[in-house]
N, C-alpha and C positions, 0 to 999 in steps of 0.2 A: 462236458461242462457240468458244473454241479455247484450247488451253495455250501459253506462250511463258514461259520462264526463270522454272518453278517460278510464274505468275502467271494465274489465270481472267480472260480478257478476253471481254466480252460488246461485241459489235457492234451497235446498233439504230439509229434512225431514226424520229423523228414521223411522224405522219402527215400528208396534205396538206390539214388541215380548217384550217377558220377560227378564227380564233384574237384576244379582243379586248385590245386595246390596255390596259397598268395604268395611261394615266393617265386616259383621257377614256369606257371599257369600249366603243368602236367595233371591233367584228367587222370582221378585214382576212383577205382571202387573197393580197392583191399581197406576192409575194417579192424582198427587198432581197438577200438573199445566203444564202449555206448554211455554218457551219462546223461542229467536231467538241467537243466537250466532254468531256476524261476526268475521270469523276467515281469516286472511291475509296469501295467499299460494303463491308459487313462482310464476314470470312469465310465460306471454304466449305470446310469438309475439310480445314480447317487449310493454307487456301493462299489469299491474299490475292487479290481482286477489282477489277478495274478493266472502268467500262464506259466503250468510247468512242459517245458520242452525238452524230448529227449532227442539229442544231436549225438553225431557218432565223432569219431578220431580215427581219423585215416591214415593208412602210410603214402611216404609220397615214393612211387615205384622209379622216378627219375635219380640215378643214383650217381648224378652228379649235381641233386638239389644240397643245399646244404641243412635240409630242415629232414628229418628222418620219419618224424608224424605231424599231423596239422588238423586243425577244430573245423570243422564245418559252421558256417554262416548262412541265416539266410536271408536274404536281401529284403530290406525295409521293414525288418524284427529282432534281427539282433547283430552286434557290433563285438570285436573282442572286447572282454573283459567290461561289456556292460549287464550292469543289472535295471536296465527300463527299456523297454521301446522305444524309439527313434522317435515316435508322438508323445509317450508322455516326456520323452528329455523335452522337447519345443515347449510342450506345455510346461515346465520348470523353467525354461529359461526365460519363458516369458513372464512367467510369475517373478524369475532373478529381477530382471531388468526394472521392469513397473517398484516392485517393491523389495530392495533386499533389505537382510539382516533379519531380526523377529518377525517386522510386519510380513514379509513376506514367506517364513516359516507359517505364522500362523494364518493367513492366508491360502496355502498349500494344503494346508491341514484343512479347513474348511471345503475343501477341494482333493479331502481323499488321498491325499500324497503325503506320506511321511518322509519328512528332509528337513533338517539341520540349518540353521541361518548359516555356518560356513561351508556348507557344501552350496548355497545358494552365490556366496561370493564365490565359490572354485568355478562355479558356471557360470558367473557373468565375466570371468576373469579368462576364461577358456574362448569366449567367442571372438570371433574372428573381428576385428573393425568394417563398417561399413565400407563399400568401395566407393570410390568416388572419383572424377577425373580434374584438374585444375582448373576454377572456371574463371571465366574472363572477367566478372567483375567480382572483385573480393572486398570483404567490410573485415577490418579490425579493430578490437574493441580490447579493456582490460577486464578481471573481476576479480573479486578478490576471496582467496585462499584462507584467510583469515584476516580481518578485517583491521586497518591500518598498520599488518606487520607484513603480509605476505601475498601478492598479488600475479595473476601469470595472464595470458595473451589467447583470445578465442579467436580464430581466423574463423570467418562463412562464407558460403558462397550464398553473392544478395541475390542471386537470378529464382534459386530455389530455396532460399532460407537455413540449407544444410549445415553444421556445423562440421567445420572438417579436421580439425586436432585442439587443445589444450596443453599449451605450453607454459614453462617455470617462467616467469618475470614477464616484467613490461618494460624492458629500455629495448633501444633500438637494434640490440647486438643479437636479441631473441629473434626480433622481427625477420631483422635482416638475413640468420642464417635460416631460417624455416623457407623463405623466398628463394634463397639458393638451392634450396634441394627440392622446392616445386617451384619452376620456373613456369611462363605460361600468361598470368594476369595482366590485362590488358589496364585495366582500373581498378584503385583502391580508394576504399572510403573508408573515411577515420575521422578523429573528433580535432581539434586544434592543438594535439598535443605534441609537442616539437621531437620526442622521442619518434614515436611512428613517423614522424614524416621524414625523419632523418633514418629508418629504418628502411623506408620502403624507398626513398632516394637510391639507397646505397644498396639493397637487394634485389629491387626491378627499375632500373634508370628509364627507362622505355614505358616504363607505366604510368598514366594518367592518374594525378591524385587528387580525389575529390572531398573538401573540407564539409563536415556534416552542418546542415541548416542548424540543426535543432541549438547545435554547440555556439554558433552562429551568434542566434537569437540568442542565447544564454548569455554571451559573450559580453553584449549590447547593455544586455538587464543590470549586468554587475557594473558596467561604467556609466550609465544611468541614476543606479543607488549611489555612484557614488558625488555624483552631480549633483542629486536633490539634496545629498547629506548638507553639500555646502554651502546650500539657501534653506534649509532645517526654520531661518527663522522668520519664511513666509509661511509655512507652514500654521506656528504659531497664530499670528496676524491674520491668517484668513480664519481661524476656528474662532476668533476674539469675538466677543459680546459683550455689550454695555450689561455689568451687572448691579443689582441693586437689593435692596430689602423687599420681601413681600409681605403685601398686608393686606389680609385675607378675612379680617375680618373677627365679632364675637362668635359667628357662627362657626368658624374655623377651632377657636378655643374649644369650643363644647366639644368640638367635633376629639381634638387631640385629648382631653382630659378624660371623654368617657372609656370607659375600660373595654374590650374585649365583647366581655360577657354581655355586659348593658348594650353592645349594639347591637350585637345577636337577637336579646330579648325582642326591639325594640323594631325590629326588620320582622322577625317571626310574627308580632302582636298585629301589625300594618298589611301585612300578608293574610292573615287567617281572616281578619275583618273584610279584607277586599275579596276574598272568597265568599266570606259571608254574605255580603251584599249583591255576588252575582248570583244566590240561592243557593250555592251548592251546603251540604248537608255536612253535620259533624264525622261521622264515618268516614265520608268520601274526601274529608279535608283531609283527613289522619291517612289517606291510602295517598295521597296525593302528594302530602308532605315527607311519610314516612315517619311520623309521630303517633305518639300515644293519645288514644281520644281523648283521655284526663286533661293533657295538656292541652288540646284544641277547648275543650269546655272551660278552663279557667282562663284563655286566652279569652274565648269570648265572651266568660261573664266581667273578663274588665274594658269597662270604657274607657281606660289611658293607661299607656303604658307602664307609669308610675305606680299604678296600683301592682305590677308582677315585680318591680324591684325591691325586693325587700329580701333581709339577710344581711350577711358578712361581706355580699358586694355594695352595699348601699354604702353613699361617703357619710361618715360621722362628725357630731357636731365636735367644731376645733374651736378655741381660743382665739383663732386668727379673724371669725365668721364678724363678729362685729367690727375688725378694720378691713376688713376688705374692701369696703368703697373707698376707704379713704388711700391703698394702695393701689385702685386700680386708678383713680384720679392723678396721686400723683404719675404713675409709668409714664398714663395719659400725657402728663407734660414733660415730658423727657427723661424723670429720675430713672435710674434702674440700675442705683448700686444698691445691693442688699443689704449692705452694712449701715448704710446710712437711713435706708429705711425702718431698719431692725430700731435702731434707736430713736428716729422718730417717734414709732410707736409706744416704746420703754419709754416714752414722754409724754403718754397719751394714756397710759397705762396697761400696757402689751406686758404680760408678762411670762410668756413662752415664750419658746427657745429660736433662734436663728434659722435654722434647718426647716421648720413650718412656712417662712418665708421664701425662704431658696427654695421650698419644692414647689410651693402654690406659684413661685414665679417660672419655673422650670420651660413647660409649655410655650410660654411668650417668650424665650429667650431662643427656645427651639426654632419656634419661626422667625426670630432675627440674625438665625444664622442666613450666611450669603450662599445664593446657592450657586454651586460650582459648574461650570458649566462644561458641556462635554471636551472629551480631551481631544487637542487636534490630530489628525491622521499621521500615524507614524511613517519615517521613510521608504520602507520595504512599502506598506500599503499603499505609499504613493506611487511606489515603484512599479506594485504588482497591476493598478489602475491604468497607465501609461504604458504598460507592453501588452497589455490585454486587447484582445478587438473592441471596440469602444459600443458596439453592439448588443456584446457579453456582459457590460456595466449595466447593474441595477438603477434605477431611477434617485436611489437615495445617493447610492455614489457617485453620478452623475453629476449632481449637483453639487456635492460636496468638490468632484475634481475640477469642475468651472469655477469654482471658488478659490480653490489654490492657484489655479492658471490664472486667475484674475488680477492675483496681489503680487506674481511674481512674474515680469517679463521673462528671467532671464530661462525657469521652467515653460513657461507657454515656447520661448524657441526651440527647449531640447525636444518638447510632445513633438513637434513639429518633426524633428528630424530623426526621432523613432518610428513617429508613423510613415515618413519616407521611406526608409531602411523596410519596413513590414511591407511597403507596396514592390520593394525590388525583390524579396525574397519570396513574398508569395504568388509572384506573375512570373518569378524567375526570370527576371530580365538584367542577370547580370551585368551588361554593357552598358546600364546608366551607373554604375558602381563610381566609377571617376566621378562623374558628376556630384553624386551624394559625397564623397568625399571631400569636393573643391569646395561644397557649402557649407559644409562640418568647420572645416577649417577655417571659412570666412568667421563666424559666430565664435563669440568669448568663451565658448565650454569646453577648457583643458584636457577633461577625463574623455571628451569625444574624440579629443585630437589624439590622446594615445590609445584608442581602440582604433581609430583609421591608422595610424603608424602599422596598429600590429597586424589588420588586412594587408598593409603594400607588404610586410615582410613573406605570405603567407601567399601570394598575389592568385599564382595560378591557380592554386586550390581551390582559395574562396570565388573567383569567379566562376571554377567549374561546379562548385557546390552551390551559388547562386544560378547559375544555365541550365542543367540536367535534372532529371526526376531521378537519379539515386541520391542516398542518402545511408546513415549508421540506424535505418527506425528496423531494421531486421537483426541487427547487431545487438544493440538494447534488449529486442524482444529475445533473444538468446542466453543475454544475461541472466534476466530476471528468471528464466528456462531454469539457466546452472543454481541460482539462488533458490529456486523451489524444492531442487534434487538436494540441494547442501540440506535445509530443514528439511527435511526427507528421513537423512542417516543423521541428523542431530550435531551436522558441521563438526563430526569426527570423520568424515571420509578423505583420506591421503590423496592428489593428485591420481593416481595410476586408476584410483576404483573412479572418482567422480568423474574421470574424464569417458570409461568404460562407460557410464550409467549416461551421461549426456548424448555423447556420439550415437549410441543403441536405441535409447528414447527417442530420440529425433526420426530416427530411419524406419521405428516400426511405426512412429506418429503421422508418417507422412514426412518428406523433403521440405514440401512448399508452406511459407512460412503467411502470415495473416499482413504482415509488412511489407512485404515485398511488393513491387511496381506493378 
């Protein structure tokens, strides 16, 4: 062993034993020749390894082999016609799998291994699929290939979370040939989607089909939205408020006319004097406030704030200053067209422009805007209040949705019969299902009557998806799995690699999934 340009180079040599031939297993020690093999092995000390090995070529003396000479191997270092160790290929292929393409070249590289982003997909392309046997409960689910053109079919097994193929398409003819060539599933959980169900109908007859909760509840929410859509105008009527003008007062005017700046001055002047008064010291105001002592002493040698207002922000004397009583008098009594105003004064002897008026009236007309009152709760918000555990509702919304239920009978019954529905599904007491049904249907809400229609068509399903604790919540988390690996490769990866890159992730991740029962 020896160092050469930053690189551990190990020297070795077989040994001179007999060695049997891989086609015909005849034990030779006649030597054909002798050469060197450098074969690249994992790091050591964060400094890349090469051993050169010198192996011989042997004849094979069985002269009814069909191989005349053959390469010596030696068992768990080298392979025909590889150039790495058996440890550093796992260590490549694990780097494939986790990261291919660049990140995982350069990745590799960070890790002492020189290799190619295509030769990282020839090794995840080369491994073998996980084995797996057909389990008894199966979830399928769709994901999409490229989103709203190209979508294909993830079958798992819910027991352990496994993903077990990636197949082209979601109609039922995918489903259904995949079930014929893995026969075995006792149950299948799926979402309400008529293809799957007519898939796995028709490729496992014999199998228990369980309708997923989650889809369930989803189901509910959209005939829901579309019930409050059609009373939208209690809605209104519970947000309504008697509105009016407010009148707030001359202290209000000041308040709106002074500028910015003036009330800054005038907060600062009020501040420093109340500091003054509790003894504290000019220094200690200026560390206190973060101003300039200058500024703290001219603060405090004025006794009202009016003495710091002076400059380009003080208001100037206007031509308006002498009527001004007499326009605030008349507002006073109702006037407040400007026009009519304007001329008055031109009667009085005003002899500036209109505009001086419109702006000194500006202010007062601000405050007799109506003020608007908030907007009522849109339908989804009503929507998302009413499927929610009412536990989950903030105090504001609380009150806001006792408010709508208050104006609107005909929503106070649908709350009623969502919140039924959420106590069959989450006690799982499928067999009050009829019942929730026969009272749906007693009650005037149409949009409820064709969601129970679409349960009776669905019957078995959804009652075994209301009774049992499986569910599509491992199926989902698989998606979101395939969706990670897509932003991964930059959702340029063809079916054949992402299905490679999912199937292998999963298996060296662990089988058992965080959803599962």
């Amino acid at each position: 062993m020896f160092f050469e340009c930053g690189v551990v180079r190990l020297v070795a040599r077989t040994q001179p034993i007999g060695v049997a031939c891989p086609a015909c297993a005849a034990v030779s020690n006649r030597v054909h020749s002798v050469y060197v093999r450098r074969l690249e092995d994992r790091p050591v000390g964060d400094r890349p390894v090469v051993i050169e090995l010198m192996v011989r070529r042997l004849y094979c003396e069985n002269s009814a082999c069909t191989r005349r000479t053959f390469a010596e191997q030696v068992e768990g270092l080298t392979i025909r016609y590889g150039r790495r160790t058996p440890s550093s290929r796992r260590l490549l292929e694990a780097v494939a799998v986790a990261l291919a393409g660049r990140a995982g070249a350069r990745l590799a590289a960070a890790l002492h291994i020189r290799v190619s982003r295509t030769t990282l997909l020839r090794a995840i392309m080369a491994l073998p699929d996980p084995a797996w046997a057909v389990p008894k409960v199966l979830g399928v689910d769709d994901f999409a290939t490229r989103r709203g053109h190209h979508y294909g079919t993830v079958p798992i097994g819910c027991e352990r979370g496994q993903p077990l193929d990636l197949l082209t398409g979601r109609d039922a003819a995918t489903l259904t040939g995949w079930l014929r060539e893995h026969p075995g599933a006792e149950i299948i959980c799926r979402d309400r989607a008529g293809s799957y169900a007519d898939g796995a109908r028709t490729g496992a007859p014999k199998a228990v089909q369980v309708a997923d909760r989650f889809h369930l509840w989803q189901n509910l929410g959209t005939a829901a939205e579309a019930s409050i859509r059609l009373h939208s105008t209690c809605l209104k009527t519970a947000a309504a408020s008697p509105d009016g003008p407010t009148n707030d007062g001359d202290s209000a005017d000041a308040t709106k006319a002074m500028s910015p700046i003036e009330a800054r001055i005038r907060e600062r002047h009020a501040t420093i004097h109340a500091l003054l008064a509790q003894g504290h010291g000019i220094r200690e105001i200026a560390r206190e406030l973060h101003i300039g002592g200058n500024t703290v002493r001219r603060n405090a040698r004025a006794a009202v704030p009016e003495q710091l207002l002076t400059g380009r922000h003080q208001p100037r004397p206007s031509q308006l200053d002498p009527y001004k009583p007499h326009l605030d008098k008349r507002w006073a009594e109702g006037h407040t067209n400007a026009i009519q105003l304007h001329a008055e004064l031109q009667a009085l002897g005003y002899r500036g422009s209109y505009q001086i008026i419109s702006d000194y009236l500006l202010p007062r007309r601000r405050r007799r805007i109506r003020v608007v009152p908030p907007a009522p709760p849109g339908v989804r918000r009503v929507t998302g209040w009413m499927i929610r555990r009412p536990e989950r509702l903030g105090d504001e919304e609380r009150e806001q949705f006792t408010a709508v239920l208050a104006h609107c009978p005909e929503l106070k019954a649908l709350h009623a019969h969502v919140r039924g529905f959420a106590e069959i599904l989450q006690s799982r007491s499928g067999q009050h299902l009829k019942d929730w049904i026969t009272a749906t249907r007693a009650a005037g809400l149409p949009r409820l009557h064709a969601f129970a229609a679409g349960l009776e068509k669905d019957w078995d399903a959804v009652v075994q998806g209301l009774s049992t604790h499986w569910n599509s919540g491992p199926v989902e988390g698989r998606v979101n799995h395939i969706k990670m690996i897509k932003r991964q490769m930059f959702g340029r990866a063809k079916l054949p690699l992402l299905r490679k890159r999912v199937l292998l992730t999963a298996a060296q991740g662990g089988h058992r999934h965080p959803l599962c029962p």
